[in-house]
LUMVEXMI-89828 format. One record per residue: chain; x, y, z of N, C-alpha, C in turn; residue in one letter. Coordinates in steps of 0.02 Angstrom, whole numbers, always signed. Example, Ala and Ser with C-alpha at 12.3 -4.5 7.8 and 13.67 -1.06 7.14 Angstrom:
2
["A"; [+660; -284; +390]; [+615; -225; +390]; [+660; -165; +390]; "A"];
["A"; [+642; -112; +354]; [+684; -53; +357]; [+645; +2; +394]; "S"];
This chain:
105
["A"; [+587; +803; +1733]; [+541; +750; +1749]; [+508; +725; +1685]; "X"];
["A"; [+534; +666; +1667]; [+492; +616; +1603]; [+429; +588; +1608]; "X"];
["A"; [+392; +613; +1581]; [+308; +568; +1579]; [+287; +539; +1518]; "X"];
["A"; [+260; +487; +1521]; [+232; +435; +1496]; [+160; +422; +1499]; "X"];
["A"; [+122; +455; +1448]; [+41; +460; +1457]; [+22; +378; +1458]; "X"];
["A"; [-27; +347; +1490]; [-59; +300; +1483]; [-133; +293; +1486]; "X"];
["A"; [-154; +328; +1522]; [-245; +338; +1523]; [-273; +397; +1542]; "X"];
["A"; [-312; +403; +1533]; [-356; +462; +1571]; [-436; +432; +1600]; "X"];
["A"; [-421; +431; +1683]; [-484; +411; +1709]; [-544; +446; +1672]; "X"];
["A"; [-598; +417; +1720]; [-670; +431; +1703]; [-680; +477; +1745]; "X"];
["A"; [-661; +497; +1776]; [-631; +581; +1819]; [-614; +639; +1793]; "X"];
["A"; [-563; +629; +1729]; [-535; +662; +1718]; [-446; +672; +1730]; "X"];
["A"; [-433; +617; +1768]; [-357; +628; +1800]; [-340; +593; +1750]; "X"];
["A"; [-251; +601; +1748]; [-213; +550; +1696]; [-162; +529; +1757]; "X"];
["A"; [-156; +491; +1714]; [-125; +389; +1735]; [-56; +412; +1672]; "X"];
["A"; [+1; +415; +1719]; [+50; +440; +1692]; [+104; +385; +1719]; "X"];
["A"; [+157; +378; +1678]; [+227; +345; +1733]; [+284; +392; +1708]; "X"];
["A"; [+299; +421; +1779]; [+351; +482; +1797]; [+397; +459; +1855]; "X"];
["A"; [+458; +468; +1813]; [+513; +443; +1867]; [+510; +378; +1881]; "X"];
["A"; [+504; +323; +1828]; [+493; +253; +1859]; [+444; +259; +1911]; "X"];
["A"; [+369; +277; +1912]; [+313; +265; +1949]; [+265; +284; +1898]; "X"];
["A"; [+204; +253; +1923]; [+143; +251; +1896]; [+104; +275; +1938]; "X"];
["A"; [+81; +362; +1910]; [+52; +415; +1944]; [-19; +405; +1913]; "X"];
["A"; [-47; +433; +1985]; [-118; +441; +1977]; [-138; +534; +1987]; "X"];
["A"; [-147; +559; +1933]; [-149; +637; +1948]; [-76; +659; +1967]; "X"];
["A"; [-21; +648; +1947]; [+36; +668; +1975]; [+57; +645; +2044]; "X"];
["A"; [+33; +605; +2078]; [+33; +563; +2131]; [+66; +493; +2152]; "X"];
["A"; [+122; +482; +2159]; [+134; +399; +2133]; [+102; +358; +2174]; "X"];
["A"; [+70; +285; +2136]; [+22; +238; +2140]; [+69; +178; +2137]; "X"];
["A"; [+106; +167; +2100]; [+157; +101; +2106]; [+206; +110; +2075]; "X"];
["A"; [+262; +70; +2076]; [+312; +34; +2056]; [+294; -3; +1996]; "X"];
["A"; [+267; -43; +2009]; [+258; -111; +1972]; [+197; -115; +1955]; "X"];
["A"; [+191; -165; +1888]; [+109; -195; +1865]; [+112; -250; +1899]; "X"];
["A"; [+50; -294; +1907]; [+41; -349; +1935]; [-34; -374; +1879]; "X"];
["A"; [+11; -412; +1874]; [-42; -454; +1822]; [-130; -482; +1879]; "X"];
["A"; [-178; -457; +1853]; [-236; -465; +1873]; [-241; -543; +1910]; "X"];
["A"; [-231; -578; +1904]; [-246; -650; +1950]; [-202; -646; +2009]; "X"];
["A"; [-148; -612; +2014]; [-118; -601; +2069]; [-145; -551; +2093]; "X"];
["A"; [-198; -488; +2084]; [-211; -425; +2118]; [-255; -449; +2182]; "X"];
["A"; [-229; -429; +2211]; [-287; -429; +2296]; [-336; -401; +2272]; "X"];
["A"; [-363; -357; +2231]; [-425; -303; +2219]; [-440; -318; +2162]; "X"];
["A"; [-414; -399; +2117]; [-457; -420; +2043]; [-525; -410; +2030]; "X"];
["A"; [-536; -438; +2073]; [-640; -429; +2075]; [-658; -363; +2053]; "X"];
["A"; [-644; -317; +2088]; [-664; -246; +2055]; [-629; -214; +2007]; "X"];
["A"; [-573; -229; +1996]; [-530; -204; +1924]; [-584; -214; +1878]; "X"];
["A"; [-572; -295; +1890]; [-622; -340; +1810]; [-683; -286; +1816]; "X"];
["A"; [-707; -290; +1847]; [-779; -254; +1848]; [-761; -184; +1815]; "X"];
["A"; [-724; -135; +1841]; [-709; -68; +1817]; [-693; -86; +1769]; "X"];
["A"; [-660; -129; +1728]; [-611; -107; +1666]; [-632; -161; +1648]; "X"];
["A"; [-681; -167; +1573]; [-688; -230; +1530]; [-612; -234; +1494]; "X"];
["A"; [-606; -307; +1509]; [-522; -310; +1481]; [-457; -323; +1508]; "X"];
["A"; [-467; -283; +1574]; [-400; -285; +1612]; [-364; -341; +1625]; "X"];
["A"; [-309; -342; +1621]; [-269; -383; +1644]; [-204; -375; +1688]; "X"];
["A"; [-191; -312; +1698]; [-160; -289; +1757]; [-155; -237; +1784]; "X"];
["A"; [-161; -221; +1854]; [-158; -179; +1905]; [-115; -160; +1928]; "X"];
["A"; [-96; -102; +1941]; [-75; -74; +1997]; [-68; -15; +2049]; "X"];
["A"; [-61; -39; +2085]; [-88; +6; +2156]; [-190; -29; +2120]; "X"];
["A"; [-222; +37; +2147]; [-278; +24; +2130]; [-299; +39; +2042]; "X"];
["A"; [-255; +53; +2002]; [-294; +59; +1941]; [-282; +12; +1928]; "X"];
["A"; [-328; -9; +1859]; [-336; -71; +1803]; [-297; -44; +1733]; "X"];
["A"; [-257; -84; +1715]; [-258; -82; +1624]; [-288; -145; +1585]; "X"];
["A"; [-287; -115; +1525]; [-297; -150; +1476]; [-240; -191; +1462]; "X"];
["A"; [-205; -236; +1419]; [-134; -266; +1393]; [-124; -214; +1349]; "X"];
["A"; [-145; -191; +1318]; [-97; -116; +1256]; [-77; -65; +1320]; "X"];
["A"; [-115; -37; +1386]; [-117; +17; +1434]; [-29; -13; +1476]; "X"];
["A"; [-64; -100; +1468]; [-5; -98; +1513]; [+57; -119; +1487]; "X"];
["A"; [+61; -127; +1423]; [+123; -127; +1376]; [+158; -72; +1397]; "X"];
["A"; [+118; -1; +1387]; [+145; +56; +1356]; [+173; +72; +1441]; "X"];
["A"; [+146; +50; +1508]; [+160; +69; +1540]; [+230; +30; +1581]; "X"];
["A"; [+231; -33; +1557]; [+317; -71; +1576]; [+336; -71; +1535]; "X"];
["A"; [+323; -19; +1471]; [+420; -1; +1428]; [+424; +65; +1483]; "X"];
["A"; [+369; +89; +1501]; [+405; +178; +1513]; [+441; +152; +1613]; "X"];
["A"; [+411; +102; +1624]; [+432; +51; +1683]; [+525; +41; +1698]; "X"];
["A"; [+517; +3; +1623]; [+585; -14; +1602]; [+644; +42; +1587]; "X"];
["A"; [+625; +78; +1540]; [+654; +127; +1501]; [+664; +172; +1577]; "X"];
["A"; [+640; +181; +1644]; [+672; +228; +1694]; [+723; +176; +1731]; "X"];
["A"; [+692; +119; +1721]; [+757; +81; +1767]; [+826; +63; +1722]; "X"];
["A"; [+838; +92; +1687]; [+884; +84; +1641]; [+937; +123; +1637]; "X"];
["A"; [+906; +194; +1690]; [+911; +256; +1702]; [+982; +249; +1754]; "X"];
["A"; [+1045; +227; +1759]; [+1090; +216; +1817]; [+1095; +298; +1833]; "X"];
["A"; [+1079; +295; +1898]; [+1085; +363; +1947]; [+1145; +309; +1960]; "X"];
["A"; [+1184; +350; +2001]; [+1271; +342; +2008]; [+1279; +367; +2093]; "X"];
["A"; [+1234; +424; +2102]; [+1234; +435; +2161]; [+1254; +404; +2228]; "X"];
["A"; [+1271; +434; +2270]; [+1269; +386; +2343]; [+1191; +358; +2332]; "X"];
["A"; [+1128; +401; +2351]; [+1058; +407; +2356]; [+1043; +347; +2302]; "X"];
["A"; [+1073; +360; +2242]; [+1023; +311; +2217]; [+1064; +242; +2205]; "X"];
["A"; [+1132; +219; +2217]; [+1131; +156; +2236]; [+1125; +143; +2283]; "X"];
["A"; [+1115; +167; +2343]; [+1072; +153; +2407]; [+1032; +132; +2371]; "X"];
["A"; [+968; +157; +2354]; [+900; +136; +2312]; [+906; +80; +2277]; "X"];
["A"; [+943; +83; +2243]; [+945; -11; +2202]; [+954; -55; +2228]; "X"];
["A"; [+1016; -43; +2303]; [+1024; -96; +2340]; [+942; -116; +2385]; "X"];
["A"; [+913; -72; +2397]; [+870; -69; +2446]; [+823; -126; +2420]; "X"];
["A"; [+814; -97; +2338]; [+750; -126; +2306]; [+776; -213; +2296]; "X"];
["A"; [+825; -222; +2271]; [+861; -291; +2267]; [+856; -351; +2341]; "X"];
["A"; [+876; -309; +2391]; [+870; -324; +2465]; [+787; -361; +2450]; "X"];
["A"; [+756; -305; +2458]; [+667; -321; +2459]; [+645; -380; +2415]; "X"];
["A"; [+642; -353; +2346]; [+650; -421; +2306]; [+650; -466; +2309]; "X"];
["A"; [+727; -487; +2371]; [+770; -565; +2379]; [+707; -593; +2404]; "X"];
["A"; [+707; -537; +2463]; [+646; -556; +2521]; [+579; -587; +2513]; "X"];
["A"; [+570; -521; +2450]; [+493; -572; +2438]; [+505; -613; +2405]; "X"];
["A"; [+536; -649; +2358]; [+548; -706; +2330]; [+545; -762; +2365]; "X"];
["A"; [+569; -753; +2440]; [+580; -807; +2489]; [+538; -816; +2529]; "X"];
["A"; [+488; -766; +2528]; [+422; -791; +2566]; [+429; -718; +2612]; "X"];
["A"; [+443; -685; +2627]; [+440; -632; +2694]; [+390; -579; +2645]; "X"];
["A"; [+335; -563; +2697]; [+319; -489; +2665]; [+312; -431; +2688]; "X"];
C-alpha cells in the first residue's frame, strides 16, 4: 500500500492519498479534487482553509496541498491492474464519467 502525505488536520489525523484515494485518517474520502467553485460545501472550505482552492469529499486544500495530491492522483491511475477486478473497475469508472458528462447524476 503506497501513501502520499498531504496534510495533517487540526485534529491531528493525516490527509494521505493511498491506492488512488484521498484518505482521511486511513479512511477513503474521494477519488477526485474538485476545484472550490464547483464544491457544494465552498462556503465552509473557504472559511476553514485561508487559501483553498480545492476540495474533496469534505476536506479543503491549498493549490501546493492539491498539486501534491493529483500527481499522487495520477501516478495510481497509471497503475494498469490487468485483472478481471480491475478492468471491470476502469470500465465501470469510464461508464460513470460518460454519464456525468451528459447530464445524469
Amino acid at each position: 500500500m503506497d501513501s502520499v502525505y498531504i496534510k495533517t488536520t487540526q485534529d491531528g489525523r493525516l490527509v494521505e492519498v493511498i491506492d488512488g484515494w484521498i484518505c482521511l485518517g486511513g479512511v477513503r474520502e474521494a477519488d477526485s479534487l474538485i476545484p472550490l467553485e464547483e464544491h457544494p460545501n465552498r462556503q465552509a472550505m473557504a472559511r476553514a482553509v485561508t487559501g483553498a482552492t480545492h476540495g474533496a469529499g469534505r476536506l479543503p486544500f491549498t493549490l501546493p496541498q492539491a498539486a501534491i495530491a493529483q500527481n499522487a492522483l495520477s501516478a495510481a491511475q497509471r497503475v494498469f491492474d490487468a485483472s478481471p477486478a480491475g478492468i471491470t473497475q476502469r470500465l465501470r469508472r469510464a461508464v460513470w464519467a460518460k454519464a456525468t458528462a451528459e447530464g445524469v447524476d
